[in-house]
C-alpha positions as CSV (number, residue, x, y, z in Angstrom):
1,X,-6.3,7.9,-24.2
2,X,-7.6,4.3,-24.8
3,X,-8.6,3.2,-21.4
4,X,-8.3,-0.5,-22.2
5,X,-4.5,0.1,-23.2
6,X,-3.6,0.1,-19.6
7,X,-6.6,-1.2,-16.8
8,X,-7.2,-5.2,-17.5
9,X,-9.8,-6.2,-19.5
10,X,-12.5,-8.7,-17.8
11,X,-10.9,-11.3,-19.1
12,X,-7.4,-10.3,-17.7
13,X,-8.6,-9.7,-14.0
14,X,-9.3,-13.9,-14.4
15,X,-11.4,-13.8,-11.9
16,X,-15.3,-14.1,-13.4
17,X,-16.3,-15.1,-10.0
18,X,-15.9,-12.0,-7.7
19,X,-18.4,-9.0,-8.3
20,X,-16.4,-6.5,-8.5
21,X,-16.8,-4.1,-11.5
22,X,-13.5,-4.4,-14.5
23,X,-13.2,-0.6,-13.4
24,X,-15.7,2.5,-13.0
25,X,-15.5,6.0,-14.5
26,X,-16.9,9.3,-13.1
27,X,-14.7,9.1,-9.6
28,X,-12.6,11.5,-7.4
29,X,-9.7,10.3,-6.1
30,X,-7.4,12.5,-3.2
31,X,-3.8,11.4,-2.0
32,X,-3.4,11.5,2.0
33,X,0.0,11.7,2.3
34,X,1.3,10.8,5.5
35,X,-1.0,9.1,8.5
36,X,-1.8,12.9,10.2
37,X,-3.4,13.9,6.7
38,X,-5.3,10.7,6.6
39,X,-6.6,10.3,10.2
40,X,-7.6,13.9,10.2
41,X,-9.8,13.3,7.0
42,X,-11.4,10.0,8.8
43,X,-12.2,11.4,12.3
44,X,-13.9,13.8,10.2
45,X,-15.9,11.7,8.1
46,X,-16.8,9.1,10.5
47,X,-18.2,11.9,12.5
48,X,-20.5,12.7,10.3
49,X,-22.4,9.2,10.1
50,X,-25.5,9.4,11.7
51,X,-27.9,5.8,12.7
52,X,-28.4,3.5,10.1
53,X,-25.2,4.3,8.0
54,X,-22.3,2.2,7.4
55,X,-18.5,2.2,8.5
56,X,-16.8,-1.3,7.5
57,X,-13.1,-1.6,7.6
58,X,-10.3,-4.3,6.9
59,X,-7.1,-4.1,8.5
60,X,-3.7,-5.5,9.4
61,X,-3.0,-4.1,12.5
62,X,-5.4,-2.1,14.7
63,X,-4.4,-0.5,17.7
64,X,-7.7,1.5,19.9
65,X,-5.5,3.7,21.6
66,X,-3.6,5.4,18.9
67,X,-4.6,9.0,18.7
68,X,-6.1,10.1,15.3
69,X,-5.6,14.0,16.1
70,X,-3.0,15.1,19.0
71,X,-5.7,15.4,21.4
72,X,-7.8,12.8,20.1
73,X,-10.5,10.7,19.5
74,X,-8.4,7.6,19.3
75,X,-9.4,4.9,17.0
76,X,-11.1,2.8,19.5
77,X,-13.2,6.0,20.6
78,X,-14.1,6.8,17.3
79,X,-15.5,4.1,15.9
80,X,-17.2,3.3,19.0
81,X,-19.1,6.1,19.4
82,X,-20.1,5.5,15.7
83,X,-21.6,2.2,16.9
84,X,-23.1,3.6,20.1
85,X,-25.1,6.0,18.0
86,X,-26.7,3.6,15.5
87,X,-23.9,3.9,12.5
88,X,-23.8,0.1,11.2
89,X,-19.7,-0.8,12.4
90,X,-18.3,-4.0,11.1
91,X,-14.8,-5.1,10.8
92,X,-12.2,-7.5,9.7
93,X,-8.6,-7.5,11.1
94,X,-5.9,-9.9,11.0
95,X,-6.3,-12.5,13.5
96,X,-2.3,-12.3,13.9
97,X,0.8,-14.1,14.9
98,X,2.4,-13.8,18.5
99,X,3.0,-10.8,20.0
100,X,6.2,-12.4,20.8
101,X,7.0,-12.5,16.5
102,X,6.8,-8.8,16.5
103,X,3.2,-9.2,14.9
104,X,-0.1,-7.4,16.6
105,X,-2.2,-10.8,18.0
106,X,-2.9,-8.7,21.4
107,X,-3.5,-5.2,19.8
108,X,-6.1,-6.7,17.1
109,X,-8.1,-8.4,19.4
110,X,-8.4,-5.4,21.8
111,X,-9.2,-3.2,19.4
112,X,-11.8,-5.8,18.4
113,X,-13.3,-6.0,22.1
114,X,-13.6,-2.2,22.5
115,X,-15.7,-1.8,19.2
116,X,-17.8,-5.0,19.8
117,X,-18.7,-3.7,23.2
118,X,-20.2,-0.8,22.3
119,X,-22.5,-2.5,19.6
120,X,-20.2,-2.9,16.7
121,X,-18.9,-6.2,15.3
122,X,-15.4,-7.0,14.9
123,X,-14.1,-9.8,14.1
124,X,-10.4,-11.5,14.0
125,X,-10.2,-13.4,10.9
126,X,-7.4,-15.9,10.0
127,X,-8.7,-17.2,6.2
128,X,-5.0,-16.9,4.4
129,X,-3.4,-19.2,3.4
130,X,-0.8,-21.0,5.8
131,X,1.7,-18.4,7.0
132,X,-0.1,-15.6,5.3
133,X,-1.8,-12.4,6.4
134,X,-4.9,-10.2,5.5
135,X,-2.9,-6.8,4.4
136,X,-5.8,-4.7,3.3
137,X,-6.0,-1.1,4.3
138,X,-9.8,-0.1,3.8
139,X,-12.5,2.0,5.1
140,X,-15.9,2.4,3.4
141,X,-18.6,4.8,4.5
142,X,-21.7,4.9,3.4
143,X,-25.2,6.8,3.7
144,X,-27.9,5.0,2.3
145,X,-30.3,8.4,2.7
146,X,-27.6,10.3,0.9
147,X,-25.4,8.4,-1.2
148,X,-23.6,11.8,-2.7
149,X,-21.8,11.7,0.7
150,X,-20.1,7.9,0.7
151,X,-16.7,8.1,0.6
152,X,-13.8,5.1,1.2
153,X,-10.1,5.2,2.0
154,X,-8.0,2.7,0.4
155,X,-3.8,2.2,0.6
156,X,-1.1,1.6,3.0
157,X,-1.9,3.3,6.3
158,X,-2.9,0.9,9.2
159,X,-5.2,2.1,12.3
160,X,-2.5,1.2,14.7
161,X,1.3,2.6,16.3
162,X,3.4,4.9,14.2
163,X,1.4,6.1,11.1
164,X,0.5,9.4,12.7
165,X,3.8,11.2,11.0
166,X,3.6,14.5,8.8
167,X,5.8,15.6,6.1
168,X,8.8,17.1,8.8
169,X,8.9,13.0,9.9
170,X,9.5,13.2,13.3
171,X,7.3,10.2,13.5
172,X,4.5,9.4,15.8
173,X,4.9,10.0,19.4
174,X,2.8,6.3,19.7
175,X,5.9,4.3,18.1
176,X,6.2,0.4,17.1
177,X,9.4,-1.5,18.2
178,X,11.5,-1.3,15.2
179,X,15.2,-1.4,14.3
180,X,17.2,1.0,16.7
181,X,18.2,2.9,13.6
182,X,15.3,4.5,13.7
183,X,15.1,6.0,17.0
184,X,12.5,5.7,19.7
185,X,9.7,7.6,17.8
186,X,10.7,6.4,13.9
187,X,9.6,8.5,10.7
188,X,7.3,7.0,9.0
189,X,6.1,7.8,5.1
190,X,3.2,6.4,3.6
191,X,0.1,7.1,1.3
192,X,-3.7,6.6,1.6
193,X,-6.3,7.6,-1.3
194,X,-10.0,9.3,-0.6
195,X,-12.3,7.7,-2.6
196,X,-15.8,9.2,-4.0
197,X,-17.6,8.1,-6.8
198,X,-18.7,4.6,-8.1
199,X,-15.6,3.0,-7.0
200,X,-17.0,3.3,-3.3
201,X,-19.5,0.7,-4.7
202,X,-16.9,-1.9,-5.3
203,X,-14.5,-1.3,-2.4
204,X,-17.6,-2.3,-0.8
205,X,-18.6,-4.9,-2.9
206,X,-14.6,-6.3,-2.1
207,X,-15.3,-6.1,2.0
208,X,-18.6,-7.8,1.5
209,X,-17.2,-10.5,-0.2
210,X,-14.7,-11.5,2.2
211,X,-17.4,-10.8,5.5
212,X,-19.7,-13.4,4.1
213,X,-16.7,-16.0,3.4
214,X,-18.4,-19.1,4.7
215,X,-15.0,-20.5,5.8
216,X,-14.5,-20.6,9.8
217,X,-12.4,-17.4,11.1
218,X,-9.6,-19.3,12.7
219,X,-9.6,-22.4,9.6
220,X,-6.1,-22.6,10.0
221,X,-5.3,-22.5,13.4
222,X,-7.1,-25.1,15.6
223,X,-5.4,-24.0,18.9
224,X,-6.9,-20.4,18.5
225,X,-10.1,-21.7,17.8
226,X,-9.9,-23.4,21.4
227,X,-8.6,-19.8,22.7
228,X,-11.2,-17.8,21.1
229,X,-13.7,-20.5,22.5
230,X,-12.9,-20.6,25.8
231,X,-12.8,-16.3,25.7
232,X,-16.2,-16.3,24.2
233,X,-14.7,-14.1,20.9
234,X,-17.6,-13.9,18.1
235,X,-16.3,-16.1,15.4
236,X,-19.8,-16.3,13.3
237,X,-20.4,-12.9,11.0
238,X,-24.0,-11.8,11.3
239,X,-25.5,-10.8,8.4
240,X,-24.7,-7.6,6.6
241,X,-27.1,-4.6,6.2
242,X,-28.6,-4.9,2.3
243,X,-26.1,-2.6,-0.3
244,X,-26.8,0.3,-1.3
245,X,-26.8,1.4,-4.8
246,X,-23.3,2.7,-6.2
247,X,-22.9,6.4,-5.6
248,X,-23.4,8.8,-8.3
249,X,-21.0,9.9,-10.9
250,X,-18.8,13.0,-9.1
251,X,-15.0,13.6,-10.9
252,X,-12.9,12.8,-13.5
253,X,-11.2,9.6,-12.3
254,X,-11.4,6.1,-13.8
255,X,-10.4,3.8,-10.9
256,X,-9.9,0.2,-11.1
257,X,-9.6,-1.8,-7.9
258,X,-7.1,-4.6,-8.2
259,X,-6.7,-7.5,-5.3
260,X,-4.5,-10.5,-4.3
261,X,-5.9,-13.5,-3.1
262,X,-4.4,-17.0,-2.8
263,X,-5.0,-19.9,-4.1
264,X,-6.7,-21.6,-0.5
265,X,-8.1,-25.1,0.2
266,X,-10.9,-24.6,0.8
267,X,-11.4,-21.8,-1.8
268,X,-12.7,-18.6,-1.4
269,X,-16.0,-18.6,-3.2
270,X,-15.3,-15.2,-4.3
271,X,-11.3,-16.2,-5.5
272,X,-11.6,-19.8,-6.6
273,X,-8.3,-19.4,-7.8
274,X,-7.4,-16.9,-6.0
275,X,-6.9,-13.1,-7.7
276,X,-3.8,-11.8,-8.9
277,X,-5.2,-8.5,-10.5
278,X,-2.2,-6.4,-8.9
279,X,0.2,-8.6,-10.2
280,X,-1.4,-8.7,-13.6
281,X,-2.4,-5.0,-13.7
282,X,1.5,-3.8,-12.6
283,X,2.9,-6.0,-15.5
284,X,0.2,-4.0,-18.1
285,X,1.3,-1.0,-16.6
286,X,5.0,-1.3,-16.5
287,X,4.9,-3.0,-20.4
288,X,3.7,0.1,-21.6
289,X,6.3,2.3,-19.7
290,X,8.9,4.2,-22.2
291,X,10.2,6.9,-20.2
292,X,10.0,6.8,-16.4
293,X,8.4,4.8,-13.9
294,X,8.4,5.7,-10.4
295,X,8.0,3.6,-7.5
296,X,8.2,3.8,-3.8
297,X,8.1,0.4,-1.7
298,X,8.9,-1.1,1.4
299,X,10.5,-4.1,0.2
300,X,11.3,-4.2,-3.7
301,X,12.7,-7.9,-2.8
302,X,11.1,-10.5,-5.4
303,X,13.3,-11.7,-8.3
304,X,10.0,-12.4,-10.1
305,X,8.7,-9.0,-9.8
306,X,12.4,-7.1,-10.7
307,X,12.6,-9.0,-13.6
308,X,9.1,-7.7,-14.7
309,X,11.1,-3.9,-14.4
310,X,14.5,-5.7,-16.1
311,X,12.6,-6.4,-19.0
312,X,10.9,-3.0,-19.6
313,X,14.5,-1.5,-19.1
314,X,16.3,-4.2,-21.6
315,X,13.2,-3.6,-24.2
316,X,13.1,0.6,-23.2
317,X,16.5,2.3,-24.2
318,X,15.5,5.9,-23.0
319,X,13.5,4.3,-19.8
320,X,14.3,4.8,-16.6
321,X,13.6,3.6,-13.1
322,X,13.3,5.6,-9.4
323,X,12.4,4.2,-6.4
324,X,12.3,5.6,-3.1
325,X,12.7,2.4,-0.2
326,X,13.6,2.4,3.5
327,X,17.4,2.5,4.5
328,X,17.3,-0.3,6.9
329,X,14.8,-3.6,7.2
330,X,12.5,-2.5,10.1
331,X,13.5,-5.8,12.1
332,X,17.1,-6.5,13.2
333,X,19.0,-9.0,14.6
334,X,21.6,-11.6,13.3
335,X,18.6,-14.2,12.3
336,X,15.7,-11.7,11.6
337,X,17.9,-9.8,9.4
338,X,19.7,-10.8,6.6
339,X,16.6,-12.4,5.3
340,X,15.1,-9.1,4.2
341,X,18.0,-7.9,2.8
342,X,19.5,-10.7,0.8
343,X,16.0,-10.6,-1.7
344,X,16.4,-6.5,-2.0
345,X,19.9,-6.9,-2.9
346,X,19.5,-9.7,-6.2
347,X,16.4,-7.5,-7.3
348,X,18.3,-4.6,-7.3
349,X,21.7,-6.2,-8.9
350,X,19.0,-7.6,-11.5
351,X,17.3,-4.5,-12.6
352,X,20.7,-2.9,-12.7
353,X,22.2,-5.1,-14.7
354,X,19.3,-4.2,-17.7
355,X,19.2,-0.8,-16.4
356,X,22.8,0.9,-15.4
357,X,23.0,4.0,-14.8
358,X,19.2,3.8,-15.8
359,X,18.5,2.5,-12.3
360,X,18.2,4.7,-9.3
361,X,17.7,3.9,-6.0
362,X,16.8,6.4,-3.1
363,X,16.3,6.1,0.6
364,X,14.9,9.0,2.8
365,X,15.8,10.8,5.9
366,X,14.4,14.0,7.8
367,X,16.6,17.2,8.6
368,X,17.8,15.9,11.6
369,X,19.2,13.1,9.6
370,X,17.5,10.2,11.0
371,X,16.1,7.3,8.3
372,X,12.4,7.8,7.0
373,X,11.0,4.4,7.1
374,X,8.9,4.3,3.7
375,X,5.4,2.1,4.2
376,X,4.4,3.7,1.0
377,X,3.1,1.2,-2.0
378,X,3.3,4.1,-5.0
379,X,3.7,3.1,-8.5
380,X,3.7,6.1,-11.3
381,X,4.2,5.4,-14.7
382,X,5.0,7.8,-17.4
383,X,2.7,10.2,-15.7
384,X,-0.6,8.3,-17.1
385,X,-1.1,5.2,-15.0
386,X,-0.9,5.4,-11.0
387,X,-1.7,3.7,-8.1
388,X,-1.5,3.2,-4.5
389,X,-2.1,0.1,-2.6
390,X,-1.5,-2.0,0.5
391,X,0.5,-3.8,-1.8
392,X,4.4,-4.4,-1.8
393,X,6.6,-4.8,-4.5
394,X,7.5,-8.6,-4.2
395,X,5.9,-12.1,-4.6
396,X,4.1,-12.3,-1.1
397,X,2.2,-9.3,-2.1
398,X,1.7,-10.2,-5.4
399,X,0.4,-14.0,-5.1
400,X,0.2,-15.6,-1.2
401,X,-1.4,-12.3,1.4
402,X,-5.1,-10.5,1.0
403,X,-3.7,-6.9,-0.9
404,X,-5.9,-4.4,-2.3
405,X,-4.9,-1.6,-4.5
406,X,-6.7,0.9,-6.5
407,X,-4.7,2.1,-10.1
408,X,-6.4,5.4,-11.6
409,X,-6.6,6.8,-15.0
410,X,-7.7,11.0,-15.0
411,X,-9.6,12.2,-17.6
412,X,-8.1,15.1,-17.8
413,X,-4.9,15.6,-19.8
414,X,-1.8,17.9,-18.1
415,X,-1.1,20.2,-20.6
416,X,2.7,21.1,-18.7
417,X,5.6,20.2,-21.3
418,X,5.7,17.7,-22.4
419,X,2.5,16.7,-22.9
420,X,3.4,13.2,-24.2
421,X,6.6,12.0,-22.5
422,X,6.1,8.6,-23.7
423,X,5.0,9.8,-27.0
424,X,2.1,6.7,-27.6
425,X,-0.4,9.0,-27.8
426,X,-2.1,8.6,-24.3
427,X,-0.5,12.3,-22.8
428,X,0.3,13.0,-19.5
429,X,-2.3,12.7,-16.9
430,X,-3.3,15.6,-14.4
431,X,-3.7,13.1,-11.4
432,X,-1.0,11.3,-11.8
433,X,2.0,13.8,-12.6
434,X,0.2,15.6,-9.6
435,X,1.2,12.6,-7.3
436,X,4.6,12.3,-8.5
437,X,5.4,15.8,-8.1
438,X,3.9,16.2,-4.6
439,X,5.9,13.0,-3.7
440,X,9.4,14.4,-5.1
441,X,8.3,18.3,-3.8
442,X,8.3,17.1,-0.3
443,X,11.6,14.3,-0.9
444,X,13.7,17.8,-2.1
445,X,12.5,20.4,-0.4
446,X,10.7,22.3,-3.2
447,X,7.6,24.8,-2.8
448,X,4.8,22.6,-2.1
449,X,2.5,25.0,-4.1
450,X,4.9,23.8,-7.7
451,X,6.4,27.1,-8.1
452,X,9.7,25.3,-8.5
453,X,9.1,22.2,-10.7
454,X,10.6,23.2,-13.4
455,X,13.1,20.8,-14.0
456,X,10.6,18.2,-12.6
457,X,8.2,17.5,-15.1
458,X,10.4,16.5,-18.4
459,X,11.4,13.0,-17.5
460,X,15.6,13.5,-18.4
461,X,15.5,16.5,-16.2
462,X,13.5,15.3,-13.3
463,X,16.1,12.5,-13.0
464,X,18.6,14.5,-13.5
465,X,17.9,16.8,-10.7
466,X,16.8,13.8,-8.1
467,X,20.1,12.2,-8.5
468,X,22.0,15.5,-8.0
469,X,20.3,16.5,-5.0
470,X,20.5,12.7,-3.5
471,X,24.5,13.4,-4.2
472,X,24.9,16.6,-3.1
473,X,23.4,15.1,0.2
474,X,25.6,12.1,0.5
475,X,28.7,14.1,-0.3
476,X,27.8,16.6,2.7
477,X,27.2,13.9,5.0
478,X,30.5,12.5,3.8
479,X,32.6,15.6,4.1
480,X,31.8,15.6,7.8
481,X,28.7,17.4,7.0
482,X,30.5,20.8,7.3
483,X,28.3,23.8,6.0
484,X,24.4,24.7,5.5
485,X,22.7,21.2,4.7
486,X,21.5,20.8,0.9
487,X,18.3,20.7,0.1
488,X,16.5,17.5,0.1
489,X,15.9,14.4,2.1
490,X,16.8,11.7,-0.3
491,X,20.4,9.4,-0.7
492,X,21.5,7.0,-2.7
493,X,20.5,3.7,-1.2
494,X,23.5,1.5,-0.1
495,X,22.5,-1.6,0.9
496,X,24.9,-3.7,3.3
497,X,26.5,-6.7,1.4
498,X,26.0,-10.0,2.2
499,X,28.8,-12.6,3.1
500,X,28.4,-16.1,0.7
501,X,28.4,-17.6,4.2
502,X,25.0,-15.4,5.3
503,X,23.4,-15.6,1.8
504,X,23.5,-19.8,2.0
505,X,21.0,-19.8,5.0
506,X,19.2,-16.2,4.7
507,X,18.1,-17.3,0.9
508,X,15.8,-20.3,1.1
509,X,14.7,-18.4,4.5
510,X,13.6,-15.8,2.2
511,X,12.3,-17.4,-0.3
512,X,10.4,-20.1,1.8
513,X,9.1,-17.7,4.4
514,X,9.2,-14.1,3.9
515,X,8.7,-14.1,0.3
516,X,6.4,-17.4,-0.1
517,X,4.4,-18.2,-3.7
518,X,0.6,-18.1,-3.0
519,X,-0.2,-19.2,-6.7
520,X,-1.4,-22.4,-8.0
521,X,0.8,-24.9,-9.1
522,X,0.3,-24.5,-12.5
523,X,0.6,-21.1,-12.5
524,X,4.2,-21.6,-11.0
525,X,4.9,-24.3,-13.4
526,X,4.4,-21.4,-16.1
527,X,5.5,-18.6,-14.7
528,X,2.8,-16.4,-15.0
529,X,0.6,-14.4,-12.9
C-alpha cells in the first residue's frame, strides 16, 4: 500500500505554516465506542499522572459535574485533583453563546472555575471566526520522565451532559435538553480514538499552537470582555511547560491529524489561511473509493460536501454509500427546525440522484424503540482509509469552526475475503474493517466477538444484509409490531418533507447561519477546498 495514495502530501495539507508533522508511522490507535468506554479509559489514565506531567485538553462543551464512572469522579474532580497534585492542567473550551441559545456559556465557564481553583488553568476562548465555534474533542497526556506512557484521545465525545451511554443506549442519566423525541434521558452514539505513538506528539503540537495564539480570548465579543473583566476571569495564557520529545515508536498505525481552521482577521499565525486538511484529506479519500464507503454523521447537510460523494457514485458504477445519521434534528421548534432539515434533505436527494439504489440511508434506535441520537464523525472507506473526528459532514465543519480529526492507515493487511475489495492494489486494512464491523456488530445485533460476520465483510453482501435487517425492522414496526422484534437497531431514514412555503425562509437560514463558508474568498470563488 502506497501511503501517499491516500494521506495528503505536504503540499496538499496547504498549510507550511503550522508544525504539525504531514503524518507519523509506528502508532496504536483504539476506538472508544460510546462515552462509558471512553470516560472509563480517561479516569484511568489521568489517574496515573503524577507532578510535573501534562494533561491539556480542548473542548466544546465541558460540564464538572458529569460523572465519568457511575459513582464517579466527575470531570471537575478529576482533573482537579490532577492539578492539586502537581500534574501540569491546561485548557481550552469554547467561550460559548447564551445559555438561553441552547449552547453551554454557563457550563464552560464553571467547569473553567473549578479546575483554575485548584491550580490548573482554564481558559474560555472565543478566537473563531464570527458566529463560529472551537469543536475540538482532545486530551493529551504526557510524562516527560516516561514518554512510553503518553497517550491522547481525539474524536467526538465532549466532557459535558449526555455522552455517558453504552452500547444498550439508554443514554446518560445526566441528559442535555434535546428534542422531546428523544425522551428525558436520550441515547446517544458516538466515537473517540486512544492515541499512543508519535502522533501524541502532534496532537500536542496542535493544542500548543492554538494556547499560544497571541490573539485576545474574547476578540470578537467586546461585551464579554467587559463581563470577564469585571469577574476577574484569566484571559492571558501563561506560558506552557517546554515539549517533550515525541514518544517512541509502539504499533502499526500511520496516523495523520487533519484540522479546520478559518480564514480570521486577524490570522492565526499558525492558519494564515486557515486549514482545511479535513476537507481536503475526505475528498482524497472518497476519490479513491470503488466499492463502499461508510459514514456515520450528525448532520450530512452541505450540498458542497454531497456532491464530493455524487461524484464518486456517478464516476464508481459498483460503489456504494451507507450512512448511519440521527432520526430527528436534536433541536425543535417551528423556527429552530426546519433549518436543519431542509440542508439534509437536498444532500440526500443529490447523492441519490448519482447513486439510486446505491445510496442507503439509516437511522438508529435501541430495543425499546426510542431514536439513537448519532454524535459519531466515522468515515470508512473500502476498508483501507478511516477516520474519526470532531468533524461533521457539512461545510461549517469543513471550512468556518476549529475541527480536528485523525485518518489512519494500518500496516497490517486483513487477510478475510476479499482481501482487495477495491481491487487497486492497496488490500483491506486490519484497523479499519475492524471499525466498520464493530460499528455494524453492535447496529444488528451480531456476536460482538465476529463469530457472525460472514456476510459482512464482502462489500455486495454486507449491504445486502444491512438493508434487509433495516427492512425487516421497519416492516415490524409497521405491521403494528406484532411478534418477537428482529434483530437490529437500524431503519431506513425518512426524513419529514418540506413545504415550498418552509424551504423559502429555512434555506438562506441554513445556508447563512448553520451552515456558514469559513473559506477565503478566493477559495469560494473557485470552489475548492
Amino acid at each position: 500500500m502506497a501511503i501517499e495514495e491516500w494521506f495528503l502530501s505536504a503540499r496538499e495539507r496547504a498549510n507550511p505554516a503550522s508544525g504539525i508533522p504531514t503524518w507519523s508511522r509506528g502508532n496504536l490507535a483504539v476506538p472508544r465506542i460510546h462515552g462509558a468506554e471512553y470516560f472509563d479509559r480517561l479516569v484511568t489514565e489521568v489517574a496515573e499522572l503524577s507532578a510535573g506531567d501534562h494533561l491539556f485538553f480542548t473542548d466544546w462543551r465541558g460540564d464538572p459535574d458529569e460523572r465519568l464512572r457511575p459513582d464517579g469522579p466527575t470531570v471537575g474532580e478529576l482533573f482537579a485533583a490532577a492539578a492539586r497534585r502537581g500534574v501540569i492542567v491546561k485548557g481550552l473550551i469554547w467561550r460559548s453563546h447564551l445559555d438561553q441559545f441552547q449552547y453551554s456559556h454557563e457550563e464552560n465557564r464553571n467547569l473553567s472555575e473549578t479546575i483554575s481553583e485548584a491550580g490548573g488553568e482554564v481558559l474560555l476562548d472565543q478566537r473563531v471566526r464570527r458566529l463560529g465555534s472551537h469543536h475540538q474533542k482532545l486530551v493529551v497526556l504526557r510524562h516527560p520522565a516516561a514518554p512510553e506512557r503518553d497517550v491522547a484521545f481525539a474524536g467526538g465525545i465532549d466532557l459535558c451532559h449526555s455522552r455517558r451511554d453504552n452500547s444498550d443506549h439508554r443514554g446518560d442519566p445526566q441528559p442535555v435538553r434535546m428534542s422531546p423525541r428523544y425522551g428525558d434521558r436520550p441515547p446517544w452514539h458516538d466515537v473517540q480514538l486512544e492515541l499512543r505513538g508519535p502522533v501524541v506528539g502532534a496532537l500536542d503540537t496542535s493544542f500548543r499552537e492554538r494556547w499560544t495564539d497571541p490573539m485576545p480570548l474574547d476578540s470578537e465579543n467586546p461585551v464579554a470582555y467587559l463581563r470577564d473583566r469585571w469577574r476577574g476571569a484569566d484571559l492571558h495564557p501563561d506560558p506552557l511547560p517546554d515539549q517533550p520529545a515525541d514518544p517512541p515508536e509502539c504499533g502499526p498505525h500511520a496516523v495523520q491529524v487533519l484540522r479546520t481552521y478559518p480564514s480570521v482577521r486577524p490570522s492565526y499565525p499558525f492558519a494564515p489561511d486557515g486549514e482545511r486538511s479535513i476537507a481536503r484529506g475526505y475528498t482524497k479519500a472518497v476519490r479513491r473509493a470503488r466499492r463502499l464507503i461508510y459514514l456515520e454523521d450528525q448532520y450530512l447537510w452541505s450540498r458542497e460536501v454531497a456532491e464530493l460523494f455524487a461524484e464518486a457514485l456517478r464516476t464508481n458504477p459498483e460503489l456504494h454509500l451507507v450512512a448511519v445519521v440521527p432520526r430527528y434534528p436534536d433541536v425543535d421548534g417551528r423556527f429552530a427546525l426546519p433549518p436543519n432539515q431542509v440542508g439534509r434533505e437536498l444532500a440526500l436527494e443529490l447523492c441519490g440522484r448519482a447513486g439510486g439504489d446505491r445510496v442507503h440511508v439509516f437511522d438508529v434506535e435501541n430495543h425499546a424503540g426510542t431514536p439513537v441520537y448519532v454524535h459519531a464523525k466515522v468515515c470508512v472507506v473500502d476498508d483501507v482509509w478511516a477516520s474519526v473526528g470532531s468533524d461533521n459532514f457539512n461545510r461549517r465543519s469543513w471550512t468556518h469552526d476549529s475541527e480536528l480529526s485523525c485518518a489512519v492507515l494500518d500496516d497490517t493487511a486483513d487477510d478475510r475475503e476479499p482481501t482487495d475489495p477495491a481491487g487497486l492494489g492497496d488490500g483491506a486494512r486490519r484497523y479499519a474493517r475492524d471499525l466498520r464491523l464493530r460499528l455494524w456488530r453492535e447496529h444488528l445485533d451480531r456476536a460482538p466477538d465476529g463469530s457472525e460476520d460472514t456476510d459482512l465483510i464482502n462489500p455486495d453482501r454486507a449491504v445486502a444484509a444491512i438493508t434487509a435487517a433495516a427492512r425487516a425492522l421497519q416492516e415490524w414496526h409497521e405491521g403494528g409490531r406484532r411478534g418477537p422484534r428482529p434483530p437490529g437497531r437500524l431503519r431506513p431514514h425518512q426524513p419529514e418533507r418540506l413545504g415550498w412555503a418552509t424551504k423559502l425562509w429555512a434555506l438562506p437560514a441554513y445556508r447563512m447561519v448553520y451552515d456558514p463558508d469559513g473559506r477565503p474568498v478566493r477559495a469560494r470563488l473557485r470552489r475548492t477546498w
